[in-house]
GUNU-51213 format. One record per residue (C-alpha): x, y, z; residue in one letter; residue number from 1. Coordinates in Angstrom, 3 decimals. Layout:
<site u="X" v="Y" w="Z" type="a" seq="NUM"/>
...
END
This chain:
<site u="0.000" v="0.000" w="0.000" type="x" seq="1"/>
<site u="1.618" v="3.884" w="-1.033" type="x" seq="2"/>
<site u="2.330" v="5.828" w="1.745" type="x" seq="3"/>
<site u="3.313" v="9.479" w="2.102" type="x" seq="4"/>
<site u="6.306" v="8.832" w="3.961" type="x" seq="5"/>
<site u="8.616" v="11.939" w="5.493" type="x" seq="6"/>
<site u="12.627" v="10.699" w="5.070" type="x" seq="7"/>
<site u="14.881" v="12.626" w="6.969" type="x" seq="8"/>
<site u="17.843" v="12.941" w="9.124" type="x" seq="9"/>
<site u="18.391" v="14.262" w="12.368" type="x" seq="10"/>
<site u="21.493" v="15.177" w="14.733" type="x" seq="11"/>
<site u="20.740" v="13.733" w="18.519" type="x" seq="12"/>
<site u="19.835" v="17.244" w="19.648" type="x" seq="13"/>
<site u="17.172" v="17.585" w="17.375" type="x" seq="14"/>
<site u="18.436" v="19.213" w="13.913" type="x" seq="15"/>
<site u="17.836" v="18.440" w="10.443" type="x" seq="16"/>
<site u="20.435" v="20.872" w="8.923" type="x" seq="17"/>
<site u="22.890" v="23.510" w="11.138" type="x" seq="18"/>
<site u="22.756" v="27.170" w="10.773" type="x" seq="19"/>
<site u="25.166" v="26.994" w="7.420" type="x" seq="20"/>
<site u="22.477" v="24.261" w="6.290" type="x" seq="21"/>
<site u="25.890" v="22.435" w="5.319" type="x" seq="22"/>
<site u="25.464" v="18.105" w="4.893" type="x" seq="23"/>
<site u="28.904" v="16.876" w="6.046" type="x" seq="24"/>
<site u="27.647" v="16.090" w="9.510" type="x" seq="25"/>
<site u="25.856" v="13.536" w="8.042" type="x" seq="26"/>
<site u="28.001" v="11.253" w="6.862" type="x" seq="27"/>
<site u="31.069" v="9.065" w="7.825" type="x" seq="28"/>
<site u="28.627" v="7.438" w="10.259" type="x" seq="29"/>
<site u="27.873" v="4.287" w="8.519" type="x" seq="30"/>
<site u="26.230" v="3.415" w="5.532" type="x" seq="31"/>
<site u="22.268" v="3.658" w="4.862" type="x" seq="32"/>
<site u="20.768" v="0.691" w="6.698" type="x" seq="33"/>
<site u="17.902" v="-1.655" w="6.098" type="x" seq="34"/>
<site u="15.234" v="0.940" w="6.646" type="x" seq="35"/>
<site u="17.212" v="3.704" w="4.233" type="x" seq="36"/>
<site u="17.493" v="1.266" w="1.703" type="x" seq="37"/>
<site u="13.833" v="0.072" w="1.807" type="x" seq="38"/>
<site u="12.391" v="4.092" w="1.736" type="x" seq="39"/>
<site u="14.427" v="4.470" w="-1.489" type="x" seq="40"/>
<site u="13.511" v="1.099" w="-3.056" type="x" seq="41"/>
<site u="9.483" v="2.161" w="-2.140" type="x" seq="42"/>
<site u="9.878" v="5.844" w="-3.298" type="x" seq="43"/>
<site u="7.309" v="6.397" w="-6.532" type="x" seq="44"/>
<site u="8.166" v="9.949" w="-6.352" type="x" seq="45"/>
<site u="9.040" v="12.750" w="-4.086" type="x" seq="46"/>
<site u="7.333" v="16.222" w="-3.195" type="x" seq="47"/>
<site u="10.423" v="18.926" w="-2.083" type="x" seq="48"/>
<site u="9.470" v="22.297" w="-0.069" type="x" seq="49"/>
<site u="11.744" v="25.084" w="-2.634" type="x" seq="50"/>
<site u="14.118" v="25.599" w="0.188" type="x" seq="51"/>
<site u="15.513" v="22.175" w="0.271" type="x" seq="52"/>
<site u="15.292" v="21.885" w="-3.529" type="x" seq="53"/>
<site u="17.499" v="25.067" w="-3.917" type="x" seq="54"/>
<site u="19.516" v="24.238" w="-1.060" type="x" seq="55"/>
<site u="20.141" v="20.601" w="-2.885" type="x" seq="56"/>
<site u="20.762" v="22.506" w="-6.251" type="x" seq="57"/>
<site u="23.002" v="25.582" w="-5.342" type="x" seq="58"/>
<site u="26.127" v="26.162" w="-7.706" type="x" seq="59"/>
<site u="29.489" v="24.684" w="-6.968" type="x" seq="60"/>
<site u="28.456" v="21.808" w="-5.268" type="x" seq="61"/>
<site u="28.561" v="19.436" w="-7.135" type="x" seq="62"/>
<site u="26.398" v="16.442" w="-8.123" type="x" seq="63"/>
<site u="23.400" v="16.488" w="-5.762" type="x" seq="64"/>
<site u="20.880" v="14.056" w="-6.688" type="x" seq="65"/>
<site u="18.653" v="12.190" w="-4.187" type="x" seq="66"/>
<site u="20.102" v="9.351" w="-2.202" type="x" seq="67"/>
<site u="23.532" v="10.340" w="-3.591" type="x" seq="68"/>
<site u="22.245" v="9.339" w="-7.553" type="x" seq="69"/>
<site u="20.593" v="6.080" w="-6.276" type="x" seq="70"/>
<site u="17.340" v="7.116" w="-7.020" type="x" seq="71"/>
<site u="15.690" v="8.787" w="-9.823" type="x" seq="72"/>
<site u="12.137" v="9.638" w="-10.820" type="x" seq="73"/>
<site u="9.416" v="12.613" w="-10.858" type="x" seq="74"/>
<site u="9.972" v="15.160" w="-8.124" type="x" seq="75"/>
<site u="8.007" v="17.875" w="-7.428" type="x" seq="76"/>
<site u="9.031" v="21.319" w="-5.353" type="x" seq="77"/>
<site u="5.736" v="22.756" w="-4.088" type="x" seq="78"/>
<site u="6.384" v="26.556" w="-3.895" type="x" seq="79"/>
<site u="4.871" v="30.072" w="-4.112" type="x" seq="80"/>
<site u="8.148" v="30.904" w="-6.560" type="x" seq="81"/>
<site u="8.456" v="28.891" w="-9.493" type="x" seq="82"/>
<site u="11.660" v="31.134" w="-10.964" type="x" seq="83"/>
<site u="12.797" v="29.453" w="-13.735" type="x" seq="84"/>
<site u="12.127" v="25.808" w="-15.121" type="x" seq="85"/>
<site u="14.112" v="23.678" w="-14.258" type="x" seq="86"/>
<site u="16.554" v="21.995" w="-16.192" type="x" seq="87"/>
<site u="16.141" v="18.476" w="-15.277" type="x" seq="88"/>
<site u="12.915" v="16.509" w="-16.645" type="x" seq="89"/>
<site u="12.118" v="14.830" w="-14.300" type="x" seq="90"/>
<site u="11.453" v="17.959" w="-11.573" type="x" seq="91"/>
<site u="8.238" v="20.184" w="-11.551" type="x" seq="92"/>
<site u="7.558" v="23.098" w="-10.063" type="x" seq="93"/>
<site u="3.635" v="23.434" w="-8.333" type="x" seq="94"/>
<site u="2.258" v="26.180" w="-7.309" type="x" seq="95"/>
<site u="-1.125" v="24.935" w="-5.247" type="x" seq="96"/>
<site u="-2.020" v="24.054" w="-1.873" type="x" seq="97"/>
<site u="-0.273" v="21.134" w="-0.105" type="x" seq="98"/>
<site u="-3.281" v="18.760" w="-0.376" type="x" seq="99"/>
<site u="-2.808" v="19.097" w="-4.403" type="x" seq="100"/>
<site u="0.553" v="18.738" w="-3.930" type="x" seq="101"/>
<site u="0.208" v="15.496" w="-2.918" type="x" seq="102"/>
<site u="-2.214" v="14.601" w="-4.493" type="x" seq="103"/>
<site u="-0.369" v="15.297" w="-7.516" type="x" seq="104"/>
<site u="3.052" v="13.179" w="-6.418" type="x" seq="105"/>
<site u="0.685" v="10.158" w="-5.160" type="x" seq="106"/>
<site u="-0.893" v="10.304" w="-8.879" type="x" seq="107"/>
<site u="3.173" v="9.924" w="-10.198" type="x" seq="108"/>
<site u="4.251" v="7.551" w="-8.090" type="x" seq="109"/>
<site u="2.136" v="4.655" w="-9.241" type="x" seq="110"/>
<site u="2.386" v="1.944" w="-6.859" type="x" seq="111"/>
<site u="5.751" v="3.406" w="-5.004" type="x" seq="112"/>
<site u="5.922" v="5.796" w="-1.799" type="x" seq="113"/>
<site u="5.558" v="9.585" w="-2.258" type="x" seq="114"/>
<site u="8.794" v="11.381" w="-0.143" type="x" seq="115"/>
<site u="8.251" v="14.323" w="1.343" type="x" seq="116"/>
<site u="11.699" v="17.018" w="1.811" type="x" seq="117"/>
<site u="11.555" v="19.841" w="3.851" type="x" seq="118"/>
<site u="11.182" v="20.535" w="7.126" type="x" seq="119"/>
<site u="8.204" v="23.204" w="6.772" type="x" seq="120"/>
<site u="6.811" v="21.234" w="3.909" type="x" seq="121"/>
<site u="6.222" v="17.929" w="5.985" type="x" seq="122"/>
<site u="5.312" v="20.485" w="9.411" type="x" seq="123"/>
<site u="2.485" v="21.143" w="6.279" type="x" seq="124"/>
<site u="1.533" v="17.900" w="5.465" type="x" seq="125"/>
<site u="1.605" v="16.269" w="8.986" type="x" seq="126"/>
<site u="-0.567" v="19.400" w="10.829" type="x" seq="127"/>
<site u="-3.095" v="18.580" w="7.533" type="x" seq="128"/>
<site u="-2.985" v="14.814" w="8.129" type="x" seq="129"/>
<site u="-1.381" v="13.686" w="5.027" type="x" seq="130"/>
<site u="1.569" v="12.033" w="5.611" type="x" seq="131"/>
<site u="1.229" v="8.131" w="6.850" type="x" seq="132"/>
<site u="4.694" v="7.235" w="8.238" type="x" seq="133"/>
<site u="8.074" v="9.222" w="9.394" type="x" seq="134"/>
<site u="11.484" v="7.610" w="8.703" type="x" seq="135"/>
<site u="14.458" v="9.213" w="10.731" type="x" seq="136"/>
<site u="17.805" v="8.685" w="10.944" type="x" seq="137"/>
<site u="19.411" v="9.373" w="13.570" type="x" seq="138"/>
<site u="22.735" v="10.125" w="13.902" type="x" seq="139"/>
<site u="25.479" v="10.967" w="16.927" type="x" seq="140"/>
<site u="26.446" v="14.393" w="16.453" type="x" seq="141"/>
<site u="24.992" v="17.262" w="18.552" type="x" seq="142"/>
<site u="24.613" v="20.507" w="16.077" type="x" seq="143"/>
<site u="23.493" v="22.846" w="18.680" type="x" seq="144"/>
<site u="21.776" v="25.354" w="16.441" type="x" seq="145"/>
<site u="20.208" v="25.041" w="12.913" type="x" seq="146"/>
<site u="16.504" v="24.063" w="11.855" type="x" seq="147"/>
<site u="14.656" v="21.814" w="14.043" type="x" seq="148"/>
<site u="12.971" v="18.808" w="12.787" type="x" seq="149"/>
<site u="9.558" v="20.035" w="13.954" type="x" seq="150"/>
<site u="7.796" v="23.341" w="14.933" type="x" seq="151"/>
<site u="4.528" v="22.890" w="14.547" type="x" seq="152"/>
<site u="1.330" v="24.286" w="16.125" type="x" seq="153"/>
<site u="-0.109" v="21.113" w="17.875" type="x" seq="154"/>
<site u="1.332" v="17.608" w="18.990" type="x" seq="155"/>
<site u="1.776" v="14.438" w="16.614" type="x" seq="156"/>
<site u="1.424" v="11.358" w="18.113" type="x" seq="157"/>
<site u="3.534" v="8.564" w="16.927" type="x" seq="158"/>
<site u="3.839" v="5.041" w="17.225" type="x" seq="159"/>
<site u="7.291" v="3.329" w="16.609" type="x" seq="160"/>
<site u="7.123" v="0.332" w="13.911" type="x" seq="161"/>
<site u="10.919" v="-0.647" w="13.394" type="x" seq="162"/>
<site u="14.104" v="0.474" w="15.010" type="x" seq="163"/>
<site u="17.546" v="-0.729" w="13.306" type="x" seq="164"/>
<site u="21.032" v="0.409" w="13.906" type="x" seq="165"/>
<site u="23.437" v="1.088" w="10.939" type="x" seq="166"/>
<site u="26.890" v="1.314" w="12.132" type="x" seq="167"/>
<site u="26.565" v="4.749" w="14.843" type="x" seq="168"/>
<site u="23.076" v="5.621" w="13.042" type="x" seq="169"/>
<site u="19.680" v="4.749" w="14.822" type="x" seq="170"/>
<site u="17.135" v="4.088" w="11.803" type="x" seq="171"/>
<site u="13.305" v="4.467" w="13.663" type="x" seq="172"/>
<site u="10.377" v="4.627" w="11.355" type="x" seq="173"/>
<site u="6.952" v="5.398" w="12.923" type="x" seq="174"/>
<site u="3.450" v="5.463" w="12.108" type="x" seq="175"/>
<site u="1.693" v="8.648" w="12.177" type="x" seq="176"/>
<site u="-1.377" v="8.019" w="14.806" type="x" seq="177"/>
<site u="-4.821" v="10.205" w="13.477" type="x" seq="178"/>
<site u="-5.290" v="13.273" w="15.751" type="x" seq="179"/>
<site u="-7.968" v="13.585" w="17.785" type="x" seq="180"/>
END
């Protein structure tokens, strides 16, 4: 069964990206484990807040494709500024509400998992109910400052369906519970 599944990954203190939103922290932790592996082989497509997509894209970095080039297929990057058009096929700009949005990637992703990237993008989706499941990984570095996994207005109740360890990094994935 699809799911609308948020992939992400997260220092111990509670950061998805320090104030530089540099990635090196990241890595040299292990490779991706079972649950990493399974997220990319389910993803159908992914939907990308503009933020993350530019941050992904900016010049000089280098080749920045999802899950380091092991993936590839249609990703949308839900924003109130298209700019330009891209230059890769496979990415498309939307300019609707987040319900559309994902409506739009489920529609793409035929059978697979739709992605969601960005921390206020998926802050979107969850406080509107539309994403099913929450893979983290979690690894041992405290960032101290940077953007927080979640700010949202109201609490999300989880419950925990797998937890794996991947050299230092702690893969959880959870189910998001219905709110009240």
């Amino acid at each position: 069964m699809m799911q609308v599944l948020w992939h992400i990954t997260m220092s111990v203190d509670g950061f998805i990206a320090p104030e530089d939103d540099s990635t090196e922290w990241m890595f040299g932790h292990g490779a991706a484990g079972p649950l990493g592996v399974e997220a990319m082989r389910r993803t159908g497509a992914v939907l990308s807040g503009r933020r993350g997509y530019d941050l992904g894209n900016r010049p000089g970095t280098g080749d920045r494709k999802l899950y380091g080039g092991m993936w590839s297929g249609p990703i949308f990057v839900l924003t109130h500024r298209p700019g330009e058009a891209p230059h890769d096929p496979d990415v498309t700009f939307l300019s609707c509400g987040v319900a559309e949005a994902v409506a739009t990637a489920k529609a793409a992703a035929g059978e697979g998992d739709v992605g969601i990237f960005g921390a206020n993008l998926a802050r979107q989706c969850l406080e509107a109910g539309l994403v099913d499941e929450i893979v983290m990984h979690l690894v041992p570095v405290l960032l101290g400052r940077g953007v927080r996994l979640f700010e949202g207005t109201a609490p999300v109740r989880l419950r925990k369906l797998r937890c794996d360890d991947s050299g230092q990094i702690t893969d959880l994935r959870f189910q998001v519970e219905p709110g009240d």
